[in-house]
Backbone as numpy.savetxt, mean C-alpha at the origin, in Angstrom:
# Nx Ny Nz CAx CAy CAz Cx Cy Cz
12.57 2.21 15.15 11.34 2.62 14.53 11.67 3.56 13.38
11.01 3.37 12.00 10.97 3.92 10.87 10.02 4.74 10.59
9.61 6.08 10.64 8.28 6.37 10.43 8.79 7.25 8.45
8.27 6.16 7.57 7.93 7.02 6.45 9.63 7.24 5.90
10.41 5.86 6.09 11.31 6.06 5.37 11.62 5.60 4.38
11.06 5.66 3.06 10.79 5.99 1.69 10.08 6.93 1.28
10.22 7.79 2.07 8.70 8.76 1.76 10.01 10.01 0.40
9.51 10.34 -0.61 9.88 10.71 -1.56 10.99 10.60 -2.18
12.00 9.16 -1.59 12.57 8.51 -2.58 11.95 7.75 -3.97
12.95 7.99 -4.97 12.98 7.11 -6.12 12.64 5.72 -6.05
12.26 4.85 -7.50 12.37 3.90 -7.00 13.30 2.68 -7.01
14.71 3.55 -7.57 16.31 2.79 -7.07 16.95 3.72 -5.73
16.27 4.41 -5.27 16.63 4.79 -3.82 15.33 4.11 -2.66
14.29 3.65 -3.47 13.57 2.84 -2.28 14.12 1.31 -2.15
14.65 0.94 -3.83 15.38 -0.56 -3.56 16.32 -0.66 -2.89
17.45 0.40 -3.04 18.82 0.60 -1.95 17.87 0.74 -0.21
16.97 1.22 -0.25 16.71 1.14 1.27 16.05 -0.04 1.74
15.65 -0.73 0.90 15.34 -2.17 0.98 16.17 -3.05 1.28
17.12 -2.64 0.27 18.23 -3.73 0.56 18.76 -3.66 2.17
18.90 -2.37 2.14 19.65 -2.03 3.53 18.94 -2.60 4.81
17.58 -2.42 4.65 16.88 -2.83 5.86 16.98 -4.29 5.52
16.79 -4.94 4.96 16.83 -6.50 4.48 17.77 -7.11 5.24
19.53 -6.46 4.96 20.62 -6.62 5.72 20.23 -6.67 7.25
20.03 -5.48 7.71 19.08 -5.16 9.25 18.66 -6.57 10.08
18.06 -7.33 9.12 17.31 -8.51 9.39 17.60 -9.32 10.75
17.59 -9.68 11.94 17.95 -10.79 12.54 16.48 -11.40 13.50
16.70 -12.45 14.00 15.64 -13.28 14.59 15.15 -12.18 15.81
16.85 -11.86 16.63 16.87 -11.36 17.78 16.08 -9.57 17.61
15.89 -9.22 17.01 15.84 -7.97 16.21 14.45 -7.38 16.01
13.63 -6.14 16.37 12.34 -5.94 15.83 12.61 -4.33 15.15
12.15 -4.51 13.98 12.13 -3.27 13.27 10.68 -2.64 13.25
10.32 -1.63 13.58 8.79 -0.69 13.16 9.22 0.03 12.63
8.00 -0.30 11.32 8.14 0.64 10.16 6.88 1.07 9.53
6.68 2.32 9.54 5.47 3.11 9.35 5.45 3.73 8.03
4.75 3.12 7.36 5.35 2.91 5.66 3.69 2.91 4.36
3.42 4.50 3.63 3.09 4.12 2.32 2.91 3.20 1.56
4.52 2.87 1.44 5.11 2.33 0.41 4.75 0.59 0.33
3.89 0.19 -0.65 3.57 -1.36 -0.29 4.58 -1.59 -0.59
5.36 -2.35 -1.44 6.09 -3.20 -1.51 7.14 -2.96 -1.01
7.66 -1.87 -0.27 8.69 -1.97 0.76 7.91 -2.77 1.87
6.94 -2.25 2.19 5.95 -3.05 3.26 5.84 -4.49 3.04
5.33 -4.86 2.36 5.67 -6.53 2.09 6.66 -6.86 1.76
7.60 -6.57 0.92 9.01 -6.93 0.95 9.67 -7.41 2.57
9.16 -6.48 3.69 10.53 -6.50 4.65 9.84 -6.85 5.96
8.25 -7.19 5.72 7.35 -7.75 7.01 7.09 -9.12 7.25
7.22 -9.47 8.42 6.51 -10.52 8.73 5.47 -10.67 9.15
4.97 -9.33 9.79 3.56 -8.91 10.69 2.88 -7.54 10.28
2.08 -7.33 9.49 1.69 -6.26 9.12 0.33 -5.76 10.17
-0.04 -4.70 10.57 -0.91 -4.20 10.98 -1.61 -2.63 10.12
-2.44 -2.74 9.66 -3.43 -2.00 8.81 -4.21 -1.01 9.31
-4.05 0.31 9.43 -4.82 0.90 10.04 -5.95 1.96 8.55
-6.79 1.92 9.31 -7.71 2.96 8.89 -8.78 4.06 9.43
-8.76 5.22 8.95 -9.47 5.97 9.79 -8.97 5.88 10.65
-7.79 5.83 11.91 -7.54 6.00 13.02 -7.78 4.41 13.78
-8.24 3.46 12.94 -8.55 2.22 13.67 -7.84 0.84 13.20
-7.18 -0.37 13.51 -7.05 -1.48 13.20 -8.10 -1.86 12.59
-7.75 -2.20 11.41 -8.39 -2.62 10.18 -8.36 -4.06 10.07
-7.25 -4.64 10.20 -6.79 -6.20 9.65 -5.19 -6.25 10.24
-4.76 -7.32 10.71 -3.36 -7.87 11.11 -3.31 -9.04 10.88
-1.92 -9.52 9.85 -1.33 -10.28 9.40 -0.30 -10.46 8.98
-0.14 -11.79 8.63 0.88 -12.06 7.02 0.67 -10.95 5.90
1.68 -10.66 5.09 1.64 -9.94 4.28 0.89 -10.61 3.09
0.64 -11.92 3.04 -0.14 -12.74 2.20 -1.38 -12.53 2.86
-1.34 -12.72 3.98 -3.37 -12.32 4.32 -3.39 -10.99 4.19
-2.82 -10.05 4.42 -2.78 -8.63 3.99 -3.56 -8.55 2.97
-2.59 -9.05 1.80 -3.06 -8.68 0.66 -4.35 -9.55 0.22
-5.04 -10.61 0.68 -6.14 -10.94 0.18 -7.09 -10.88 1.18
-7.08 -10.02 2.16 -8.08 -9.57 2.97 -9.23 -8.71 2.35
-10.37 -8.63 2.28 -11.37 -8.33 1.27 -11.49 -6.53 2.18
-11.39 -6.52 3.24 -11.76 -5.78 3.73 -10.14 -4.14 3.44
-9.00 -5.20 3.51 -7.94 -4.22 3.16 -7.89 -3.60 1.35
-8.51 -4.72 0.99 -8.69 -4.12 -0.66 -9.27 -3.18 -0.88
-10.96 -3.66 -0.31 -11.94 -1.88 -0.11 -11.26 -1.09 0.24
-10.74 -0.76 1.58 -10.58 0.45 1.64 -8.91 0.98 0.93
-8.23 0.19 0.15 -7.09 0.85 0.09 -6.70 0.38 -1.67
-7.54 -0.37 -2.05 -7.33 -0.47 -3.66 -8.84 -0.64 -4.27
-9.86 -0.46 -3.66 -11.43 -0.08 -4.49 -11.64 -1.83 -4.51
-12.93 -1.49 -4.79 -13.33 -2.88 -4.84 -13.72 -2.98 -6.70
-13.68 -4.25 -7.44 -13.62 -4.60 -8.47 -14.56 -3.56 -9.63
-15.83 -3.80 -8.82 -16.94 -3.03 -9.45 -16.52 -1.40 -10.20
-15.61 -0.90 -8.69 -15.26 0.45 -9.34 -14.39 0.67 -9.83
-13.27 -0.64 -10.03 -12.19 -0.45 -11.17 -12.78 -0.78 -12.28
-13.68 -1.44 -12.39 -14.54 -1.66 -13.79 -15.03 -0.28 -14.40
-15.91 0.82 -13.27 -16.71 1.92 -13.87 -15.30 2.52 -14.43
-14.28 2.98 -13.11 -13.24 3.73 -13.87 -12.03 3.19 -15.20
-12.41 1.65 -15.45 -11.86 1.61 -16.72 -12.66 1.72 -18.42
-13.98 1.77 -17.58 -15.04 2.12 -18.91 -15.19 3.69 -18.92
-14.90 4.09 -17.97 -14.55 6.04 -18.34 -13.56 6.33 -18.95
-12.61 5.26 -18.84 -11.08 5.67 -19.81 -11.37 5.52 -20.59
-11.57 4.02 -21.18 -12.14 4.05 -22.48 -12.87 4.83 -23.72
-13.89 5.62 -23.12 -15.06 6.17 -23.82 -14.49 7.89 -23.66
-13.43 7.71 -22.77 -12.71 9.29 -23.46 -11.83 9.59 -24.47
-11.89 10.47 -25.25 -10.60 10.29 -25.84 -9.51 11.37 -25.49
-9.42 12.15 -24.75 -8.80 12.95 -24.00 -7.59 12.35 -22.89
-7.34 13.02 -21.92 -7.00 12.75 -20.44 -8.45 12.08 -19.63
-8.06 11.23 -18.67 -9.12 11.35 -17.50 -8.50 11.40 -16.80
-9.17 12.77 -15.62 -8.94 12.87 -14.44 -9.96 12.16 -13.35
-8.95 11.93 -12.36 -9.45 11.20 -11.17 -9.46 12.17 -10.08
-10.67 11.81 -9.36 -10.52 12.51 -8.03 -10.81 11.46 -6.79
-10.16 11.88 -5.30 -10.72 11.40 -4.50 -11.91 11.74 -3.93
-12.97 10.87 -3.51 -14.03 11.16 -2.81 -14.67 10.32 -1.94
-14.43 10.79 -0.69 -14.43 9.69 0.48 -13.42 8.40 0.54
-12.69 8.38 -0.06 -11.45 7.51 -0.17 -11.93 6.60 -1.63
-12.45 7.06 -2.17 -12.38 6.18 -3.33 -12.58 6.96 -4.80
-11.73 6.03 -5.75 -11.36 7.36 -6.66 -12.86 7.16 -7.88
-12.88 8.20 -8.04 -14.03 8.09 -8.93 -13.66 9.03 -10.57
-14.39 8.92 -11.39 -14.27 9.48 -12.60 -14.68 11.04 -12.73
């Protein structure tokens, strides 16, 4: 079991740990890995389980993972509000800052 091992590596010290676990690999073999980091996460899964708020969210393929409607909301916004927050970039001419609020980032 891995809990959070990429957690403030680079990201040619998260590929070296990729690689390494990659090597790791066998049929006979189960790795848990408790992981941030998506694309170490899909890179090195066959079975992903999604938690949120303290609850199972979605379990899959790392391909149903990622087009699960329900794992997008809560962990990459849903379309609508990448739309508001790319028409706030736009119409600044400054920095924009983002904040979280209730898990979703707003302008």
């Amino acid at each position: 079991m891995l809990d959070e091992p990429a957690a403030g590596l680079n990201h040619a010290e998260s590929a070296e740990l990729r690689f390494r676990l990659l090597e790791l690999r066998r049929p006979d073999r189960v790795i848990l890995i408790v992981e941030h980091d998506m694309n170490l996460v899909m890179a090195l899964s066959d079975h992903i389980a999604v938690l949120h708020r303290g609850r199972l969210l979605f379990q899959g393929t790392p391909a149903a993972v990622r087009e699960n409607p329900e794992v997008q909301e809560a962990y990459l916004g849903s379309p609508d509000e990448h739309q508001i927050i790319r028409a706030a970039a736009r119409h600044r001419t400054g920095r924009v800052r983002l904040r979280a609020d209730r898990d979703i980032a707003r302008h």
